[in-house]
MMTF fields as JSON, N, C-alpha, C and O atoms, coordinates in Angstrom:
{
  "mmtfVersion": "1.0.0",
  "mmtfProducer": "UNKNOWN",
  "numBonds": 471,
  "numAtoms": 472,
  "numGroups": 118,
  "numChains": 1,
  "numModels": 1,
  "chainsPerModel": [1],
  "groupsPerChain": [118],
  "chainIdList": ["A"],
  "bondAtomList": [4, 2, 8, 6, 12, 10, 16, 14, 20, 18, 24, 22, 28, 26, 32, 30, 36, 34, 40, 38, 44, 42, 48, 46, 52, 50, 56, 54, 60, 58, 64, 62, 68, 66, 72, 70, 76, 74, 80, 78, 84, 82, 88, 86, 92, 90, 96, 94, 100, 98, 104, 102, 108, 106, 112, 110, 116, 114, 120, 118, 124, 122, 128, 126, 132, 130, 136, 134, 140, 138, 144, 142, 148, 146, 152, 150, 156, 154, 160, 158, 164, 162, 168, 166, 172, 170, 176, 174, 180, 178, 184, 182, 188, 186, 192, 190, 196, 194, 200, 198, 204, 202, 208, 206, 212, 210, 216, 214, 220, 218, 224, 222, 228, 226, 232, 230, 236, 234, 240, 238, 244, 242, 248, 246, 252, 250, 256, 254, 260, 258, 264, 262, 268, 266, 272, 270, 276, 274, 280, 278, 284, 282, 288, 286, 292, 290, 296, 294, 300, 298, 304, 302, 308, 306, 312, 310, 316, 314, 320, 318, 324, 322, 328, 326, 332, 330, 336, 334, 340, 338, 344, 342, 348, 346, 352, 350, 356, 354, 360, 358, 364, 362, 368, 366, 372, 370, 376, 374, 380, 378, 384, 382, 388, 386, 392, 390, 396, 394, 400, 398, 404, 402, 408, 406, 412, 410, 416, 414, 420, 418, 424, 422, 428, 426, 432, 430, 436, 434, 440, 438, 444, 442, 448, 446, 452, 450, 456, 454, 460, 458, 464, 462, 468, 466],
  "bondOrderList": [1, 1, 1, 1, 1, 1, 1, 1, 1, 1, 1, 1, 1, 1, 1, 1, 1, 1, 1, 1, 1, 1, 1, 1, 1, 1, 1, 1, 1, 1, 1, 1, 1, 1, 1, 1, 1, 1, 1, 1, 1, 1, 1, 1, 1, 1, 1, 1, 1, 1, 1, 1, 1, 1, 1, 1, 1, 1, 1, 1, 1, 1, 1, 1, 1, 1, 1, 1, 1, 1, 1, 1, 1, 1, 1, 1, 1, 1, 1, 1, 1, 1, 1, 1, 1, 1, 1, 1, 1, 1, 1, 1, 1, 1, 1, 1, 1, 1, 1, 1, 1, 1, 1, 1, 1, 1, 1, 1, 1, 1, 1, 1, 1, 1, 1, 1, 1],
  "groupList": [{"groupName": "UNK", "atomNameList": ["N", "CA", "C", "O"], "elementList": ["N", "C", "C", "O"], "formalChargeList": [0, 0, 0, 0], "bondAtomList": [1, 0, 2, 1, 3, 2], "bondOrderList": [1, 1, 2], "singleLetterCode": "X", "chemCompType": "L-PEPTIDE LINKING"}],
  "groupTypeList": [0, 0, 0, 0, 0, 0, 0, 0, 0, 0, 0, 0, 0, 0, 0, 0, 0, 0, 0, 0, 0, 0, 0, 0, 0, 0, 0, 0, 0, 0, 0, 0, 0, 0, 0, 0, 0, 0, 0, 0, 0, 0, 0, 0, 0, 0, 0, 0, 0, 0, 0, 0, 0, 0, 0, 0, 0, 0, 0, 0, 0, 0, 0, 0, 0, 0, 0, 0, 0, 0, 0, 0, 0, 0, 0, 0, 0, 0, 0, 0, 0, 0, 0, 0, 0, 0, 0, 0, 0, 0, 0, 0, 0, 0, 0, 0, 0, 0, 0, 0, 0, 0, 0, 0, 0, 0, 0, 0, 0, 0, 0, 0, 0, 0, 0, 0, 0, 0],
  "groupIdList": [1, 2, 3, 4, 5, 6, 7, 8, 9, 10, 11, 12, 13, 14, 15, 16, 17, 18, 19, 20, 21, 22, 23, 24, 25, 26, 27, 28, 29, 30, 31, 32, 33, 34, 35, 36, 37, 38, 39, 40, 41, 42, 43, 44, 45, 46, 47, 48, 49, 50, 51, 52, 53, 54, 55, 56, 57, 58, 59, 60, 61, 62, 63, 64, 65, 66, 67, 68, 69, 70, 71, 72, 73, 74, 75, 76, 77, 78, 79, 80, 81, 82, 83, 84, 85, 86, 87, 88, 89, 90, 91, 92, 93, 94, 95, 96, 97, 98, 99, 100, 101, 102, 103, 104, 105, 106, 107, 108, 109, 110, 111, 112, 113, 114, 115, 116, 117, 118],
  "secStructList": [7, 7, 7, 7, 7, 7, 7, 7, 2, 2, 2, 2, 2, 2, 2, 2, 2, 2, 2, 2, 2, 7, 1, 3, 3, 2, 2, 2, 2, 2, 2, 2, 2, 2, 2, 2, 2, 7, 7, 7, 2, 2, 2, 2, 2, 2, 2, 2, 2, 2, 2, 2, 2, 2, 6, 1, 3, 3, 3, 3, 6, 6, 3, 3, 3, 3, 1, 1, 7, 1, 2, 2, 2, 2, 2, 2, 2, 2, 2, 2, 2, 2, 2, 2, 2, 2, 6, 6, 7, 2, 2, 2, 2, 2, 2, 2, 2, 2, 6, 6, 1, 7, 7, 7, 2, 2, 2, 2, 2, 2, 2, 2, 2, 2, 2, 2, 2, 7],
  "xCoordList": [0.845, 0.0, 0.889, 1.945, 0.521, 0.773, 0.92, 0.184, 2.099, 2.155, 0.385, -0.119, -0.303, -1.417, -0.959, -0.309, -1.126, -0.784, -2.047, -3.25, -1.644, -3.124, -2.326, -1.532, -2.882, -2.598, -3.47, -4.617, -2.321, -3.206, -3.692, -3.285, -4.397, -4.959, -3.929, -4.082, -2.749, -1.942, -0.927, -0.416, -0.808, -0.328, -0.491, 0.337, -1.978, -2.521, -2.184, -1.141, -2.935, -2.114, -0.565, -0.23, 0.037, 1.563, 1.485, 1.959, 0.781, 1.06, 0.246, 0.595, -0.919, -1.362, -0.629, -0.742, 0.207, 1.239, 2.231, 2.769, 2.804, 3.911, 3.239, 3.829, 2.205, 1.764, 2.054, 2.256, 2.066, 1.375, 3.087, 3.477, 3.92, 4.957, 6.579, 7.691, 6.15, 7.886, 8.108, 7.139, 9.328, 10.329, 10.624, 10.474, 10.954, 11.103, 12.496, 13.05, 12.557, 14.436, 13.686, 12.86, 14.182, 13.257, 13.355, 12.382, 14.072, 13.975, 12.927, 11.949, 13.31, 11.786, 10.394, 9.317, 10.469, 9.264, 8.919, 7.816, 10.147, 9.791, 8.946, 7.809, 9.559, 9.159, 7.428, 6.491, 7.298, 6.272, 5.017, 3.992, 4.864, 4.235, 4.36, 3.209, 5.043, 4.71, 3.611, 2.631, 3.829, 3.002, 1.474, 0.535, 1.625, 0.304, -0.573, -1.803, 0.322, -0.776, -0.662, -1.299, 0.774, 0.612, 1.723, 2.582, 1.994, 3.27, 4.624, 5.267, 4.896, 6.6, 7.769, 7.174, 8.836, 9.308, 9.496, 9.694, 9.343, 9.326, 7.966, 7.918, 7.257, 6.178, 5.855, 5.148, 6.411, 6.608, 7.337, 6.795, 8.788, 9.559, 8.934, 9.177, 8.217, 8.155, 6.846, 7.291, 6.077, 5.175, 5.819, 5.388, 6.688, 7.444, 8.325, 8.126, 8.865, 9.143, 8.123, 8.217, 7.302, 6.038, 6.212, 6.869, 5.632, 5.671, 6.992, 6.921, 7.894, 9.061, 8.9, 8.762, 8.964, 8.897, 8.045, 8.356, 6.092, 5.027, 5.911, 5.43, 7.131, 7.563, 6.829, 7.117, 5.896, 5.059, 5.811, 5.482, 6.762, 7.743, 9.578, 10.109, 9.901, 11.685, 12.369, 11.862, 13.491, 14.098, 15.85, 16.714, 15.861, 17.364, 18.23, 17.905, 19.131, 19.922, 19.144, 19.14, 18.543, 17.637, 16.126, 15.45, 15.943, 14.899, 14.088, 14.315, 12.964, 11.622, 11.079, 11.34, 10.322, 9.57, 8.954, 9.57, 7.791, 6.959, 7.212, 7.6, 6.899, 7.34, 6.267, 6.416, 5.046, 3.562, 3.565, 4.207, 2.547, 1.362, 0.551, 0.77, -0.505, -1.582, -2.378, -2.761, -2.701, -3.7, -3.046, -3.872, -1.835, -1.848, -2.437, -3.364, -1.97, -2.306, -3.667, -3.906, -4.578, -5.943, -6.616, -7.722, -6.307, -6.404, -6.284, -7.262, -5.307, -5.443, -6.244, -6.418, -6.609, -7.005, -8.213, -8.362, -9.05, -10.143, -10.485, -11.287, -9.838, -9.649, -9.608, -10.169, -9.072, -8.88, -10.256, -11.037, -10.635, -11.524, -13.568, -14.469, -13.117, -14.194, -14.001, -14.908, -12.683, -12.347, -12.854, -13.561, -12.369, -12.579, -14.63, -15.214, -15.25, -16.216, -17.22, -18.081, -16.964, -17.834, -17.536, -18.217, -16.639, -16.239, -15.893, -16.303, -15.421, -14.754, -15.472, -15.034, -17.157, -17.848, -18.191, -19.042, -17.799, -18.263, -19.485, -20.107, -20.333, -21.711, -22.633, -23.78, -21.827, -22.334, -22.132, -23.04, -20.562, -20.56, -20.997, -20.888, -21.479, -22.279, -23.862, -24.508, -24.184, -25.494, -25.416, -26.315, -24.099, -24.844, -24.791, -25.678, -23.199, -23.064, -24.414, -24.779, -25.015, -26.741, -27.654, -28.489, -27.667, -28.945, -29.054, -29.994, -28.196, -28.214, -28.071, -28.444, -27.375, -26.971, -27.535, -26.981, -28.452, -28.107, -27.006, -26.311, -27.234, -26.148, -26.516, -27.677, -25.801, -26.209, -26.208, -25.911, -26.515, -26.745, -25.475, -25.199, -24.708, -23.151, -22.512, -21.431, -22.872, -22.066, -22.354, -21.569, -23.698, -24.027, -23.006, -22.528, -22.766, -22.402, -20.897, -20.574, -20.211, -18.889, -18.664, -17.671, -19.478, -19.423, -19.631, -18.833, -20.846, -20.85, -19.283, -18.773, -18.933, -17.684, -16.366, -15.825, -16.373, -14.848, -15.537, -14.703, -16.547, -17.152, -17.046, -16.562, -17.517, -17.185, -15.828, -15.612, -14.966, -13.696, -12.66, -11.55, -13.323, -12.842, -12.483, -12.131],
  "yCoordList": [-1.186, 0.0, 1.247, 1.21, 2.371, 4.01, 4.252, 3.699, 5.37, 6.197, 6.736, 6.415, 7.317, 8.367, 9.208, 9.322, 10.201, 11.894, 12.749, 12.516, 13.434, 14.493, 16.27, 17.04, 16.275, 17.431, 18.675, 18.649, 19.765, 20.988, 21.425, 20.773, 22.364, 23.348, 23.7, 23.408, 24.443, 24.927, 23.944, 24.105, 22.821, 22.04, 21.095, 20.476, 20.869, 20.236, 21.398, 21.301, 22.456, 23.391, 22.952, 22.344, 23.273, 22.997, 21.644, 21.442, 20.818, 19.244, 18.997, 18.186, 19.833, 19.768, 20.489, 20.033, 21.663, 22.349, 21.66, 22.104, 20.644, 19.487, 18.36, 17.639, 18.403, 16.902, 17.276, 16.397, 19.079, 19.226, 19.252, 18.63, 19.97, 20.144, 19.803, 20.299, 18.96, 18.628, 17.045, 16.409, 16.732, 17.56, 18.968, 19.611, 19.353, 20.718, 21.712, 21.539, 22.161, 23.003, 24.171, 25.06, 23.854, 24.252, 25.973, 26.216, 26.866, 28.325, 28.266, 29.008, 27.191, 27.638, 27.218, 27.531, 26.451, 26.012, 27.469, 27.93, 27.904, 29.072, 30.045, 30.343, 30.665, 31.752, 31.322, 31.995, 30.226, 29.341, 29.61, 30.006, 29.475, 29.964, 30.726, 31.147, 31.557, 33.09, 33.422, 34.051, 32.8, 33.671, 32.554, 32.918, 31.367, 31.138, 30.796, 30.803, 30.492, 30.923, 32.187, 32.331, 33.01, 33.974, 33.746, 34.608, 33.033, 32.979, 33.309, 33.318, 33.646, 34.62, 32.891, 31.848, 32.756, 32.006, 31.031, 29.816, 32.148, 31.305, 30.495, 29.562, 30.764, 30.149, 28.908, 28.049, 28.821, 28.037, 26.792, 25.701, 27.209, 26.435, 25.708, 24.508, 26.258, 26.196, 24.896, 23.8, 24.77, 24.344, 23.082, 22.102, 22.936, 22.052, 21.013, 19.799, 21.446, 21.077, 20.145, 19.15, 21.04, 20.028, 18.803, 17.788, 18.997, 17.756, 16.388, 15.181, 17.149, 16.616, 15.603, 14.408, 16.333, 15.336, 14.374, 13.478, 14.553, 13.618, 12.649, 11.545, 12.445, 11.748, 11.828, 11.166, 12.709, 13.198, 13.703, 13.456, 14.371, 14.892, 14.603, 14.085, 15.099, 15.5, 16.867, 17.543, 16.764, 17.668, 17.237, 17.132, 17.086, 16.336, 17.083, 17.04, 17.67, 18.787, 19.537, 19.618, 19.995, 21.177, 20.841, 21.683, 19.493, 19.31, 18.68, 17.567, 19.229, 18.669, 17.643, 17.355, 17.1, 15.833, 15.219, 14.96, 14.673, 14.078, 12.256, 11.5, 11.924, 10.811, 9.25, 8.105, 10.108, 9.222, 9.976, 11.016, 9.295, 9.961, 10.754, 10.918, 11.363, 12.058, 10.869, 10.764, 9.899, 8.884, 7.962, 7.75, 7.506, 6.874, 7.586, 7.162, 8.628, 9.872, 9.357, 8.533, 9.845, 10.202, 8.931, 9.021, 7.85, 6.789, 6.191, 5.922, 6.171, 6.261, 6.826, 6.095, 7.678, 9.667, 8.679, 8.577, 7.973, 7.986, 6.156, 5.98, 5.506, 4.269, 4.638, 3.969, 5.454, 5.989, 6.517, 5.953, 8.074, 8.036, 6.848, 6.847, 6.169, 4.822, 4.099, 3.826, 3.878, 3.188, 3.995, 3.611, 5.254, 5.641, 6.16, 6.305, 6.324, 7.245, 5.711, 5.4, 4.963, 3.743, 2.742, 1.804, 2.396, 1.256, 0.606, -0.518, 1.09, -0.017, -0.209, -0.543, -0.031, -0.475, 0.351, 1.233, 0.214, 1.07, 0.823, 1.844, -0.356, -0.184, 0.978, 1.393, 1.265, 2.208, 3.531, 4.2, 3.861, 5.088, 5.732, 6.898, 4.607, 5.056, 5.415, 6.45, 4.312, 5.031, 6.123, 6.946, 6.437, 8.086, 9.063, 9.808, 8.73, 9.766, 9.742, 10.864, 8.843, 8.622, 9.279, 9.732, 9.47, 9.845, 11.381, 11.82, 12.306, 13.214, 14.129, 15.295, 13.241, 13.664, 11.967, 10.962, 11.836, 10.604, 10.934, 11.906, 9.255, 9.046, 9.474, 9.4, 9.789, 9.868, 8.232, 7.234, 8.411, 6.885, 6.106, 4.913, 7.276, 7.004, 6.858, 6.276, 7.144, 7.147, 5.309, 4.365, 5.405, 3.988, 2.85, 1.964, 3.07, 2.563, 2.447, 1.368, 3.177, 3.315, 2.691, 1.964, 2.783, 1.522, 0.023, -0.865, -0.135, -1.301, -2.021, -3.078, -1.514, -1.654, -2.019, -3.042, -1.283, -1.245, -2.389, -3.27, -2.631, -4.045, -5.51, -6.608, -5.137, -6.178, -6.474, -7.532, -5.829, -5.919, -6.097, -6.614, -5.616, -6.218, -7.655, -8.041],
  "zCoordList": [0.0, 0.0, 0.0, 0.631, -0.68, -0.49, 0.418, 1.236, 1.005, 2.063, 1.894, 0.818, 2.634, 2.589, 2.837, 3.876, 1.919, 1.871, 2.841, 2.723, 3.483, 3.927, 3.351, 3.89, 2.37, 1.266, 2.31, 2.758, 2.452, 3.065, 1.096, 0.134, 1.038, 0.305, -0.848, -2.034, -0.243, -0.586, -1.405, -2.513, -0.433, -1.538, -2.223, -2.891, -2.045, -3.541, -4.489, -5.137, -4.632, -5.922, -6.303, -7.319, -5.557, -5.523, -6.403, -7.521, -5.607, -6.48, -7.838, -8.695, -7.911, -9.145, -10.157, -11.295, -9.983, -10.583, -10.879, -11.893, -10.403, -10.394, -11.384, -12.188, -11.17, -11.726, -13.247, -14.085, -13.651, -15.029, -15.475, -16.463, -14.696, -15.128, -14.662, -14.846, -14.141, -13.18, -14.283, -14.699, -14.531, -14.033, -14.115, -15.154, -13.26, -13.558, -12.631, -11.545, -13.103, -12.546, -11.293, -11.499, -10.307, -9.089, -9.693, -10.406, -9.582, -9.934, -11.153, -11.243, -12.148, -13.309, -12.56, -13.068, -11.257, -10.866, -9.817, -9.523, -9.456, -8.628, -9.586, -9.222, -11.058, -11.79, -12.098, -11.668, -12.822, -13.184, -11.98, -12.535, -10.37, -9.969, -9.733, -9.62, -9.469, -9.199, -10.065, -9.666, -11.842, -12.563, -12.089, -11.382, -12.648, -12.423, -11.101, -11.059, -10.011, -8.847, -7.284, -6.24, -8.081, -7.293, -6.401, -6.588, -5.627, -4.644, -5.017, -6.066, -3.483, -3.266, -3.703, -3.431, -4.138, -3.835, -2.469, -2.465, -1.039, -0.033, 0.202, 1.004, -0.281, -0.107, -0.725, -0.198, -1.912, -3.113, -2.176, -2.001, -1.561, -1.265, -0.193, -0.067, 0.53, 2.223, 1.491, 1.832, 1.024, 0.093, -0.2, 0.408, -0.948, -1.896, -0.196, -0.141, 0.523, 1.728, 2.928, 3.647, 2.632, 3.508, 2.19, 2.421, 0.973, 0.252, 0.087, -0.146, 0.296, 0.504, 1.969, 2.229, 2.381, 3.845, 4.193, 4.978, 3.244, 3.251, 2.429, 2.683, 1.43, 0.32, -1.09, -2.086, -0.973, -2.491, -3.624, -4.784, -3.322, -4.432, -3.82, -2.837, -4.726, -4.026, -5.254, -6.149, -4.763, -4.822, -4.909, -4.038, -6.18, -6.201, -7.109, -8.295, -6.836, -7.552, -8.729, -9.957, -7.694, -8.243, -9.293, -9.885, -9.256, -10.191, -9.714, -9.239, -9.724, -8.792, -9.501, -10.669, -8.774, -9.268, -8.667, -7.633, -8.684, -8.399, -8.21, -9.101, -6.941, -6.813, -6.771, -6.344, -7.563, -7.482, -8.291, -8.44, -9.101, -10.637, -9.922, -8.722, -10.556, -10.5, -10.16, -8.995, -11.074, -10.978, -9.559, -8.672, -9.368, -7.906, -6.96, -6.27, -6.878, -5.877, -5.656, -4.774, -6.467, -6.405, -6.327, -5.795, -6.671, -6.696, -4.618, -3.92, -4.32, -3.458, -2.34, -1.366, -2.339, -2.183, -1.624, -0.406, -2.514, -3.024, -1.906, -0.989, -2.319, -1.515, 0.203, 1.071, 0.346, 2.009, 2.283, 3.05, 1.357, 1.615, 2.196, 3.034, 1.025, 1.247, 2.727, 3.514, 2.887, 3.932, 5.028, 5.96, 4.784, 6.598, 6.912, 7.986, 5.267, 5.801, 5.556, 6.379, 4.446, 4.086, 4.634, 4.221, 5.588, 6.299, 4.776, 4.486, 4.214, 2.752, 1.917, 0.816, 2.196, 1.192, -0.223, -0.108, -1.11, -2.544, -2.621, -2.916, -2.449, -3.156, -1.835, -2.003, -0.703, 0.258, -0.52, -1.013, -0.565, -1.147, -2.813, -3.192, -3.549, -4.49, -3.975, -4.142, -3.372, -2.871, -2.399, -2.57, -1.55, -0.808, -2.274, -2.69, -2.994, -3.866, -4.941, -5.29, -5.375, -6.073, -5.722, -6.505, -4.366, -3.622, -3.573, -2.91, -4.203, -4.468, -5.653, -5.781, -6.583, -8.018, -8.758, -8.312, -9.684, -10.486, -11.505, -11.801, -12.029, -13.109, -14.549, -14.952, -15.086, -16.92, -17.171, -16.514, -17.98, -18.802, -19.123, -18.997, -19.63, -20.342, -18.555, -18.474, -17.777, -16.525, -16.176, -16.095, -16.053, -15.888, -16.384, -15.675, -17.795, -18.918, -18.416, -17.919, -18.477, -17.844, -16.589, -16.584, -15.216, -14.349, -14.618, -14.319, -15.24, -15.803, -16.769, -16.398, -17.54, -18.215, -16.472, -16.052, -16.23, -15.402, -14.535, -14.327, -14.061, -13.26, -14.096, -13.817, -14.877, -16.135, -16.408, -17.0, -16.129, -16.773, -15.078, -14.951, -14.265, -12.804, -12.587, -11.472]
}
């Protein structure tokens, strides 16, 4: 099994910013957010550090990177979640998520497939 990550706010951005573009040369990852989500370099770093230490990314002569996919990540993310709120069960947490939004047809269609193919 995955380490479990507990992502503050701040650095899911950070990691969704990584996911799109690392490897990446930490100063171009510094310039890179500044422009697209606004942060000082220390913030960036201090950011990139918490992730470092969960083991989500690293930082190895100067080039960042991501040390899980996007899809493990979330993948995981998502398995924890079930576990801790559904006691494990998926056919629980589709019902709650149903009971408020239905499915499209094509959604249907798409569960059926990945069950089938389970």
């Amino acid at each position: 099994m995955k380490p479990i990550f507990r992502l503050t706010n701040a650095e899911t951005k950070l990691a969704n910013f990584l996911w799109k573009n690392a490897p990446i040369g930490s100063m171009e990852m510094i310039r890179q957010v500044e422009k697209e989500i606004g942060w000082k370099k220390s913030t960036t770093f201090t950011n990139l550090k918490f992730m470092i230490n969960k083991g989500l990314a690293q930082n190895v002569n100067s080039i960042v990177t991501m040390r899980y996919t996007e899809d493990e990540f979330y993948s995981e993310q998502s398995c924890v979640y079930v576990d801790d709120t559904f006691n494990g069960s998926l056919p629980m947490f589709v019902a709650a998520f149903t009971s408020k939004r239905k499915l499209s047809p094509k959604q249907v269609e798409e569960l059926k497939k990945m069950i089938d193919e389970s």
